[in-house]
C-alpha positions in Angstrom: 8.9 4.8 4.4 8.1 3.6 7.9 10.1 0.4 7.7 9.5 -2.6 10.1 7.4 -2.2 13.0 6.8 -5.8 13.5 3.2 -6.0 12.3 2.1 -2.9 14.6 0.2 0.1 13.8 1.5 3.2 12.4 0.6 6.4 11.4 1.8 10.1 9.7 3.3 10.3 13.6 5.2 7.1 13.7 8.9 7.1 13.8 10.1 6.2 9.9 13.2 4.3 9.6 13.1 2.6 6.0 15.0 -0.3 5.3 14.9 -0.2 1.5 16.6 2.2 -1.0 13.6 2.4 -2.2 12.4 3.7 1.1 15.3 5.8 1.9 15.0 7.5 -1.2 11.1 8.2 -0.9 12.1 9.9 2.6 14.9 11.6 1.7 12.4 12.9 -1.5 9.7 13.6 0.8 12.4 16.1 3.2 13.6 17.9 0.4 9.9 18.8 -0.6 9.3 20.1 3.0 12.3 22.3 3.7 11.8 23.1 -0.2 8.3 24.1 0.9 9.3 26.2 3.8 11.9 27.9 2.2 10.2 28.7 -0.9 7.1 29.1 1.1 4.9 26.9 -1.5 1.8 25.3 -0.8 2.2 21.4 0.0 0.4 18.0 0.7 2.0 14.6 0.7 0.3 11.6 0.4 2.1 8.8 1.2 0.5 5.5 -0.8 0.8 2.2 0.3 0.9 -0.7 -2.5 -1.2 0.0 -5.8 -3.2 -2.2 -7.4 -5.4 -1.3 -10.3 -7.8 -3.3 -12.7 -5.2 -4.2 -15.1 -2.3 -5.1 -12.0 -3.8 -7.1 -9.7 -3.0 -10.2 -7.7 -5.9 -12.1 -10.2 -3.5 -11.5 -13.0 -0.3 -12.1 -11.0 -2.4 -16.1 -10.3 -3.4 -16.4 -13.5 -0.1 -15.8 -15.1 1.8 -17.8 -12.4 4.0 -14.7 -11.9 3.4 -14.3 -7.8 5.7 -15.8 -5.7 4.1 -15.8 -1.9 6.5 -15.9 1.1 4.7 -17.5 4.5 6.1 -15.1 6.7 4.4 -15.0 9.9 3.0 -11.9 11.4 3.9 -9.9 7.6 1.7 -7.5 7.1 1.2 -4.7 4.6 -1.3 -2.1 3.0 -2.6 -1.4 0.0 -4.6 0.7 -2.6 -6.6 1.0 -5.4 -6.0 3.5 -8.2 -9.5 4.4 -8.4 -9.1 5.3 -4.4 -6.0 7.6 -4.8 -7.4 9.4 -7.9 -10.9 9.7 -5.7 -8.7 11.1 -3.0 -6.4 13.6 -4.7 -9.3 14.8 -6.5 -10.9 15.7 -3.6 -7.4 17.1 -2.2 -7.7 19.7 -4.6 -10.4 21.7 -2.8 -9.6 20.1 0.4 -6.0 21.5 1.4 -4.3 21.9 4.8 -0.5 22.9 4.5 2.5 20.4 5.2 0.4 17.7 5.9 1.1 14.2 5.5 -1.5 11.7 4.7 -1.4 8.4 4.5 -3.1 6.4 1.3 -4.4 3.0 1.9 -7.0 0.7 2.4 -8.4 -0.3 5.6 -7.7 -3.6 6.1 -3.6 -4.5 5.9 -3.4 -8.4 5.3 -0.8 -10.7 4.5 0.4 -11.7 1.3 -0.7 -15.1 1.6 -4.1 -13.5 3.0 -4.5 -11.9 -0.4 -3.3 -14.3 -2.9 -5.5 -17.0 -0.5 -8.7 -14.8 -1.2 -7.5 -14.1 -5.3 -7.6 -17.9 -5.4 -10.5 -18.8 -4.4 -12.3 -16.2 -6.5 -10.3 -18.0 -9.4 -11.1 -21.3 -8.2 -7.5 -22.3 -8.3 -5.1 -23.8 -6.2 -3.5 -21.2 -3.6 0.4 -20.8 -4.2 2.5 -22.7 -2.7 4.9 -20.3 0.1 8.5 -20.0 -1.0 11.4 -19.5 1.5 12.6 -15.6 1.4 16.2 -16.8 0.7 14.7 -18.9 -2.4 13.5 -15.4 -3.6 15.6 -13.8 -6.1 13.6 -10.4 -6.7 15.4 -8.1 -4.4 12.4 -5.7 -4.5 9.9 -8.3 -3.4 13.0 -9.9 -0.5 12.9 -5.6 0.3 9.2 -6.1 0.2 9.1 -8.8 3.2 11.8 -7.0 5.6 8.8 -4.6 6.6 5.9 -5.6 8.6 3.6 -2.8 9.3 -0.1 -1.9 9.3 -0.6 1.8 8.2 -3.7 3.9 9.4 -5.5 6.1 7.2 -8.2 7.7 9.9 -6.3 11.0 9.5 -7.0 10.9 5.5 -10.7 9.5 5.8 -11.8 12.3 8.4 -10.0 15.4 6.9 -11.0 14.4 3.0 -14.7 13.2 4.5 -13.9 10.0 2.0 -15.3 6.8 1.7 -13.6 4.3 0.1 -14.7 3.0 -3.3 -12.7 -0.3 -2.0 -12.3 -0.3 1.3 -10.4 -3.5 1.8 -8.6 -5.9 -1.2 -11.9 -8.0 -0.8 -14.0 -5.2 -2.3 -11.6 -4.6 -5.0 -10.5 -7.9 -5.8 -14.5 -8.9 -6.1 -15.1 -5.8 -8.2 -12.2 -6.7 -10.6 -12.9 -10.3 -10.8 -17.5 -9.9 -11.4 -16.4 -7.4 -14.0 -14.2 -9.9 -16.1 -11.3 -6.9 -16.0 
């Protein structure tokens, strides 16, 4: 959605200039429900979500399996969320509504791949994985993946929803997943 900002800050305000179809489409999605919204004069809230990670889809699982593949690209950064954190939040959405607002859905710490899959590791006590070169990638999602750097803000969704996160950062999660042998 926001597409590379070399590693800085954004937030609902930033300027979004995806670089993925995946991207384009959710922005081109999310415009057709605003002027869909204005026209129609219907009630709406979007929440845009940064990358999801749940109890069963996980980094842990991705080691375990030997199915993550972790490009050392410097100054890459990205956000993420739990499942449990964007059910928590639309929840409380439901009571909680301000008209054509955006909202952004993430943690509050954005880290590095190789931050992550560093920390998922050492929880498994396993070797970390060893970086690949982006052209030796042959997922275009996750190549897609690594033309963004960006670190998304979620103060505006914290303050407005008066919500505390049940995993704040990856840490948080990843220890909860890992001392609850999910």
């Amino acid at each position: 959605m926001y597409g590379d900002h070399k590693g800085d800050w954004v937030n609902e305000n930033s300027i979004t200039k995806p670089s993925s179809a995946n991207g384009i489409n959710r922005l081109k999605a999310e415009n057709t429900w605003l002027s869909l919204s204005s026209e129609k004069n219907y009630p709406l809230q979007i929440f845009r979500l940064a990358g999801i990670y749940s109890n069963e889809y996980n980094i842990l699982r991705r080691l375990q399996t030997g199915k993550v593949q972790v490009v050392d690209k410097k100054n890459h950064f990205f956000s993420r969320i739990h499942v449990d954190d964007i059910a928590n939040i639309l929840f409380k959405s439901l009571n909680n509504f301000k008209r054509d607002e955006i909202y952004n859905i993430c943690d509050d710490r954005p880290a590095s791949q190789s931050e992550v899959a560093a920390y998922g590791a050492k929880l498994l006590r396993m070797e970390q994985p060893k970086p690949v070169k982006l052209e030796d990638v042959e997922s275009e999602m996750l190549q897609n993946f690594y033309k963004d750097s960006k670190k998304v803000d979620n103060k505006k969704m914290k303050a407005f929803f008066k919500y505390n996160m049940k995993f704040p950062t990856y840490i948080e999660g990843l220890d909860y997943i890992f001392n609850n042998n999910i």
